[in-house]
N, C-alpha and C positions, 0 to 999 in steps of 0.2 A: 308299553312298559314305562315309558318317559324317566330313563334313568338322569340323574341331573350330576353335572360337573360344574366346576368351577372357570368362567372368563374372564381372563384378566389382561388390564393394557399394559401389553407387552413391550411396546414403543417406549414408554417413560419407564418403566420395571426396568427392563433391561438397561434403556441406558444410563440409570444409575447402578449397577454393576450389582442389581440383585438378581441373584437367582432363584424361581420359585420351585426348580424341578427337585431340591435341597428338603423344602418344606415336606413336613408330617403330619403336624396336628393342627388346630387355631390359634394357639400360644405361639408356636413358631411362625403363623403365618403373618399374625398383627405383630411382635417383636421384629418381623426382615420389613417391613413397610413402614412403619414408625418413622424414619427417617426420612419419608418420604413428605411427612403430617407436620407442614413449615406452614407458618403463618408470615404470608410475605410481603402481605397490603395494610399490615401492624390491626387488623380489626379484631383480632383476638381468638380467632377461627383457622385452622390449617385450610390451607387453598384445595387439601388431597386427603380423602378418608378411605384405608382398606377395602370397605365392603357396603354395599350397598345392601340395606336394612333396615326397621322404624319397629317399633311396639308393636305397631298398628299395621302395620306389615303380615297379614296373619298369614298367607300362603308362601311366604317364607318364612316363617315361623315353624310353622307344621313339617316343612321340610328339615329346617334346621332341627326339632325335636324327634322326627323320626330318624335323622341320622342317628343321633346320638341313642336309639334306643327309649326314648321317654313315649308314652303312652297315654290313647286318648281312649280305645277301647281294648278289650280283647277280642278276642278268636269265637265269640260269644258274642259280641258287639255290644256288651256290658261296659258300663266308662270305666274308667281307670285314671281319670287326671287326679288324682290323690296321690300318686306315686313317690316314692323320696327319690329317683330318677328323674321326674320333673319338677321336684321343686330344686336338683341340680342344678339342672340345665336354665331353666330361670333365672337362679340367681347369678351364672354365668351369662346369660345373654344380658341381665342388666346392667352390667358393670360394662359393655360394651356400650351401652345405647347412652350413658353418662357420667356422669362425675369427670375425675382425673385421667379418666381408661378410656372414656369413646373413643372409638374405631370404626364408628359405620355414621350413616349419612340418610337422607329417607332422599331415593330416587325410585320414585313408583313406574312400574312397566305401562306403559300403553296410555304415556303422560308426555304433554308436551315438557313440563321441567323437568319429569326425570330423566325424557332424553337427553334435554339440554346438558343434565351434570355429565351424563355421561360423557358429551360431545365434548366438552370443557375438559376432563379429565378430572374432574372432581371425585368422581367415583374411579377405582382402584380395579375393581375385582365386583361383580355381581354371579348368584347361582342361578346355573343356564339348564333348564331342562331340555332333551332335544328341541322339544314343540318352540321355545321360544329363539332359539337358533336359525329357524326358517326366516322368525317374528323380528329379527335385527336386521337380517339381512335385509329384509325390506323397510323398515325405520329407520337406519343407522346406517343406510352404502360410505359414508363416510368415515366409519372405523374400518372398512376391509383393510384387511395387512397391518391392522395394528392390534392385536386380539391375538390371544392364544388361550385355549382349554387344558384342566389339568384337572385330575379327582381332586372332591372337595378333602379339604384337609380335614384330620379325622381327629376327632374328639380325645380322643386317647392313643398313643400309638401303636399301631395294629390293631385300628378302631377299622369301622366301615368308613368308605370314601365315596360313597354317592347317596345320595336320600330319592325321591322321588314326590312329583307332585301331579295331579289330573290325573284321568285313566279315561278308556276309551270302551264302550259297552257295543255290542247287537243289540239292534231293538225290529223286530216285524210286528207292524199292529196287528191285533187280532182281527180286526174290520179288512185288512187287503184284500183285493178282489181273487188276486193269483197269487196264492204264496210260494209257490215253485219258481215261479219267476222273478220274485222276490228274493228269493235263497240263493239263486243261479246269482246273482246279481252282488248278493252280500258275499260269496264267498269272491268271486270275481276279486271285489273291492281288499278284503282281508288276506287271502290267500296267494291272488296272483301275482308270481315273481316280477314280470315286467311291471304291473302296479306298482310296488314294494318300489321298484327303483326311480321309479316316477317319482312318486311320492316324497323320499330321501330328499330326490335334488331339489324339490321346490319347498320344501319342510323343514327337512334336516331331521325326521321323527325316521326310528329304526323302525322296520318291522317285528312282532313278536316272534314271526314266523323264522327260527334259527337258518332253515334251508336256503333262505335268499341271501344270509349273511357272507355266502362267498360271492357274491356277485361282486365285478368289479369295481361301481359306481362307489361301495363302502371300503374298498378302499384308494379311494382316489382323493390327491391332497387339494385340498379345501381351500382357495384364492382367500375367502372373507375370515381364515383362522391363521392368516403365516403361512400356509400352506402343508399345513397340519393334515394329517387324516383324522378329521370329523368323526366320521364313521365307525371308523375301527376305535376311535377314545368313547365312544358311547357305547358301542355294540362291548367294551371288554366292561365296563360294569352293569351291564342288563341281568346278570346273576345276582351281584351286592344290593340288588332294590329291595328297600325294606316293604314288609308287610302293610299295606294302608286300607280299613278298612270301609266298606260303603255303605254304613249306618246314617240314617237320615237327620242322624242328630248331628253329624261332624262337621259339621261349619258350625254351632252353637256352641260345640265345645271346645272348638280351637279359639271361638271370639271370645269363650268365658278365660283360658288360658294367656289370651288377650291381654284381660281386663289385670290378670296378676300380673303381667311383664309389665305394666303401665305403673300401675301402684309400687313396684319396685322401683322401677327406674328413677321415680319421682322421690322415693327416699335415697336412691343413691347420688342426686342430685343436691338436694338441701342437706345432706350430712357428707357429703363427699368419698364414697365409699368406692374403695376398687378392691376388697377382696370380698370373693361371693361368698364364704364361710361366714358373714358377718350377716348376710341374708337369710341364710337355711333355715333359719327359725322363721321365720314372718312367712319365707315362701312356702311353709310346710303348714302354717295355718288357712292360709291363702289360696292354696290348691285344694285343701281337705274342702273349705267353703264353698270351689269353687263344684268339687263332685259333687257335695250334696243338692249345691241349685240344679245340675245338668238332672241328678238323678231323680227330683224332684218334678221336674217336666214331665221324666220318661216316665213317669210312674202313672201320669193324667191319661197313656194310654192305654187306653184297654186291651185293645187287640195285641199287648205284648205284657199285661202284665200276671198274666197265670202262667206264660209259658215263662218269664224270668224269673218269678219267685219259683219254680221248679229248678231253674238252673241255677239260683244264686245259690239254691237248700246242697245240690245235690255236688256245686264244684264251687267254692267260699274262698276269693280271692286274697293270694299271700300279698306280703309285700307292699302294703299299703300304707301312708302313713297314717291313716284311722282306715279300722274297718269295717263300717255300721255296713247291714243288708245291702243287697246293687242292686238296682234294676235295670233290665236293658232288654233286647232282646235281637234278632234278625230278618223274624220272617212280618210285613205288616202286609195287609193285603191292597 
């Protein structure tokens, strides 16, 4: 389910007499941190950013947009990045990434620099899906006890407070010699309670399976989070995980969505722009552009383009900021 929360260094937070348990939304969470955003080696740069984040960041990106509700397909697996929903949410994450308002920093996962910022305390706050919770503990032994998780703050108040990112499939080739044996084996791996808790401790990834959720191991308090239970802050928003769809075009379309967070940023840069209502226009040309290249691809496929002109005819998507025909489709063989 890989519901994702929010990790933040607790050690410097706290003892500057912030409290984040206070925080709601993003506004409130960069306004309580701000003070923390000192430039102390006079090089024009704060020593401490918020949130660990870049343009180019696209898997956090796609979480940061599906928190908030913004859309790359539908429930048809038809695109959707023309939304006036995402050209929102854009024009708020640009104003974060520059001008007078950055708040975030680009510390990439599974990076010797980006661990360094973190180790440095350059980075603030980054969003932790379970899976990558295992992935610190074993990169990062030297943040234990200084780390605590909290739901991401939500876009709006009494917005959603977790997003989600990855997903995890069954797959048995068709070619297996014994597929019984095989099955015995996947359910073993998926199903079994003591797996599940295995799994947990050396992961930190919950099981889908709700029944193993009372096992003691989730809630037991967590040495490398303060001594938080882990477990139980993950396992209580595995409901709040938004819908993410597994169309073979979704990495194409989050890097074309990309490509608009980059071209804003770059204008909120050289005009120096911190309110995102100043972007809505360009990011609403910008996304509409950006559906038509994605839906331009999908349309080169055959094997899905008689069954979407049947569903674009028969269900013609609201809420768009242009509406021209959609192609997309689900099933490719």
């Amino acid at each position: 389910m890989h519901p994702v929360l929010l990790v933040y260094r607790s050690d410097i937070i706290e003892a500057a007499g912030i409290d984040l348990t206070k925080v709601e939304t993003w506004a409130e969470f960069f306004n309580a941190l701000r003070p923390l955003m000192v430039d102390e080696d006079g090089d024009g740069r704060p020593e401490r950013y918020p949130l660990n984040f870049w343009a180019t960041q696209t898997q956090i990106l796609e979480q940061l947009l599906l928190q908030g509700d913004g859309t790359l397909f539908d429930a048809q697996e038809r695109p959707r990045l023309d939304s006036e929903r995402n050209a929102f949410l854009l024009s708020t994450i640009a104003t974060w990434c520059g001008g007078p308002g950055r708040v975030v920093v680009d510390a990439p996962e599974f990076t010797a620099p980006g661990n360094t910022l973190k180790l440095r305390g350059t980075v603030l706050a980054s969003l932790m899906p379970d899976w990558l919770g295992g992935i610190w503990k074993s990169d990062l032994p030297d943040l234990a006890g200084k780390l605590k998780l909290m739901p991401l703050p939500a876009w709006e108040k009494g917005g959603r407070r977790t997003s989600v990112i990855g997903g995890t499939m069954l797959g048995i080739p068709k070619t297996t010699r014994d597929f019984e044996a095989s099955w015995a084996f996947a359910k073993r791996l998926y199903l079994d309670r003591e797996t599940h808790m295995k799994f947990f401790a050396k992961t930190t990834i919950i099981p889908p399976v709700k029944a193993s959720w009372s096992d003691p191991v989730f809630s037991t308090p967590d040495p490398y989070f303060s001594g938080q239970i882990s477990g139980q802050l993950f396992i209580a928003q595995a409901a709040n995980v938004p819908a993410r769809t597994s169309s073979p075009y979704n990495e194409m379309a989050i890097a074309r969505l990309s490509d608009v967070l980059i071209a804003l940023v770059e204008r909120v840069n050289r005009e120096q722009i911190s309110d995102p209502a100043i972007l809505l226009p360009d990011a609403r040309e910008r996304v509409a552009a950006a559906q038509a290249r994605v839906r331009k691809l999908i349309e080169r496929n055959v094997f899905l383009r008689e069954e979407s002109a049947a569903v674009s005819a028969a269900d013609p998507l609201p809420g768009s900021v242009s509406a021209p025909p959609v192609s997309g489709g689900s099933r490719v063989p």
